[in-house]
C-alpha positions as CSV (number, residue, x, y, z in Angstrom):
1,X,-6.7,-154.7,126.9
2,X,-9.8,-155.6,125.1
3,X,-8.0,-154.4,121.7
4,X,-5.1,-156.6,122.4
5,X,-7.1,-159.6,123.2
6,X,-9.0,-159.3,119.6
7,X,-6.0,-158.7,118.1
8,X,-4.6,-162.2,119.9
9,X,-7.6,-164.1,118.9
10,X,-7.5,-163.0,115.2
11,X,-4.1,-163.9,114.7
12,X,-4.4,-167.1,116.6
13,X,-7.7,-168.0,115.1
14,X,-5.9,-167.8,111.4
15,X,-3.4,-169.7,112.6
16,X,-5.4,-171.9,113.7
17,X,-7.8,-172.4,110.7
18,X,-5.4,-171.7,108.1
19,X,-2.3,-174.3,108.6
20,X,-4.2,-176.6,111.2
21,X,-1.1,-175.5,113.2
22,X,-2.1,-176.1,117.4
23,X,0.3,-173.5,118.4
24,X,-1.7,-170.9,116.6
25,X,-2.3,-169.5,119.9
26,X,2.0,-168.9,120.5
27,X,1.8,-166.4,116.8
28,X,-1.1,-164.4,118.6
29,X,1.4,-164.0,121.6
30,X,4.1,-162.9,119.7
31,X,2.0,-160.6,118.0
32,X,0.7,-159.2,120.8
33,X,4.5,-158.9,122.8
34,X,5.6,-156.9,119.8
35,X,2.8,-154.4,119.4
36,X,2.9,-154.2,123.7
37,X,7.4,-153.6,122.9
38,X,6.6,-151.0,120.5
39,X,3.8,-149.1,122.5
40,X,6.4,-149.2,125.7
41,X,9.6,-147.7,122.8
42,X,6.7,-145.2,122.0
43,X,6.3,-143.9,125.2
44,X,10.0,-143.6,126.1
45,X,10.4,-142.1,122.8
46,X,7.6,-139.6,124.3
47,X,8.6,-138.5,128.0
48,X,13.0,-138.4,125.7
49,X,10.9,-135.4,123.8
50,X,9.1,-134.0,126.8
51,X,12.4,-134.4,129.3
52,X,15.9,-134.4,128.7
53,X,17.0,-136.5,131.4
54,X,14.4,-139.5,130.4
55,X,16.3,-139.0,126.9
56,X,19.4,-139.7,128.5
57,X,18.1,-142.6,130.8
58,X,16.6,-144.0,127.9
59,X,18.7,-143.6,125.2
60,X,22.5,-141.6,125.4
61,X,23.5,-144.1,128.3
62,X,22.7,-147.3,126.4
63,X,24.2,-145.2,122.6
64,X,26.7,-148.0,120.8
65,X,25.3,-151.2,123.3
66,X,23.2,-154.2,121.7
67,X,20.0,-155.8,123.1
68,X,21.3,-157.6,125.9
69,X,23.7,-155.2,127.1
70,X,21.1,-152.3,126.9
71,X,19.0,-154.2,129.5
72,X,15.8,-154.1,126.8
73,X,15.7,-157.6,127.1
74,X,14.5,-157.7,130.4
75,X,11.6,-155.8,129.5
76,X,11.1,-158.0,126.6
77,X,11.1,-161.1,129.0
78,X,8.8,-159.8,131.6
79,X,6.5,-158.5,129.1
80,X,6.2,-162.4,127.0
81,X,5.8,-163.6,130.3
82,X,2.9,-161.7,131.2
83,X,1.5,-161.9,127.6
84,X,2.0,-165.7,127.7
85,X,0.1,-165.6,131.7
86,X,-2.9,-164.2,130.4
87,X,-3.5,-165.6,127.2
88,X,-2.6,-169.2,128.2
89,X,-4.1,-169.2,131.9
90,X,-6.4,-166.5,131.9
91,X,-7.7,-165.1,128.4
92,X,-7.8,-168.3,126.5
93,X,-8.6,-168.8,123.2
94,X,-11.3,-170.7,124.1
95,X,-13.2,-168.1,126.1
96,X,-12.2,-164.9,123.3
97,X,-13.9,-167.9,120.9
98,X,-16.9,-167.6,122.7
99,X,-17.0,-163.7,122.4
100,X,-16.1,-163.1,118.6
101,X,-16.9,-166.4,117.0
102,X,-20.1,-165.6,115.5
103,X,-19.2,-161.9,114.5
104,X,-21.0,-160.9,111.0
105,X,-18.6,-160.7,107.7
106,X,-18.6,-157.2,107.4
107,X,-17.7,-156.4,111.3
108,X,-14.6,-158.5,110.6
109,X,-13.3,-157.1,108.0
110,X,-14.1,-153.6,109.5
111,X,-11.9,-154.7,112.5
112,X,-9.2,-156.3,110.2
113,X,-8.7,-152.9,108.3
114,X,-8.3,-151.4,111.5
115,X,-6.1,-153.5,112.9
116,X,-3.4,-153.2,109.8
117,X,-4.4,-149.4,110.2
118,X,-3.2,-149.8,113.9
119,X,0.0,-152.0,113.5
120,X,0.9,-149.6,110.1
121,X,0.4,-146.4,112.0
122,X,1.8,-147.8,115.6
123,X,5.3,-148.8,113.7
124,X,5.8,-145.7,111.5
125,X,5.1,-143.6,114.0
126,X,7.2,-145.5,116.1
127,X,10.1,-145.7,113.6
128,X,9.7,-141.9,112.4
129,X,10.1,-140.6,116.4
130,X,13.2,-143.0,116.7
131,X,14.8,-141.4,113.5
132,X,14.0,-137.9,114.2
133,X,15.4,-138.1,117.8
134,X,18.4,-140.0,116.8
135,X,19.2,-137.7,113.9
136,X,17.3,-134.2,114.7
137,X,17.0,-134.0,118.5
């Protein structure tokens, strides 16, 4: 979780600075509900190679049925909802502030680079799996 909360302050921190926008701290959640969404498609994606029957629960029963009728919106809810629990009562900004405020120029930017690395390589990984086991599987 420690990765997730750096990646929340970052994106709430520029948010924040950049636009002088007080809901920086709602972009950072959103951020970190999609990267938590894809890591969960990943691993379904996963145990559908590794088990046949997980690729039907997860997949063949829910083939030609959007968002809400899949039931994936459940999981989305439940997952924004524990995002938005810890960052707004228990993680704040305030508190990650105090922890990577005064970090040095060149750590940042270290960090930055891999965060891009991680969202690049965490959706086309992501994306490639889904294609190959829709099309090839």
């Amino acid at each position: 979780m420690k990765y997730f909360d750096y990646l929340f302050y970052r994106f709430s921190d520029y948010y924040i600075r950049r636009w002088k926008d007080d809901t920086g701290t709602m972009y950072g959640i959103g951020i970190v509900t999609i990267m938590l969404l894809i890591h969960l498609v990943f691993i379904k994606l996963i145990l559908a190679f590794a088990f046949p029957s997980a690729n039907e629960f997860f997949f063949e029963r829910n083939e030609g049925k959007n968002f809400l009728e899949s039931g994936a919106i459940y999981t989305a809810i439940i997952v924004f909802g524990l995002v938005l629990l810890r960052y707004l009562k228990f993680q704040k900004i305030e508190k990650l502030e105090l922890k990577w405020k005064d970090e040095n120029t060149l750590t940042r930017k270290k960090k930055a680079w891999g965060i891009a690395l991680y969202i690049f390589l965490n959706l086309s990984i992501t994306i490639g799996l889904s294609i190959y086991r829709r099309y090839y599987f």
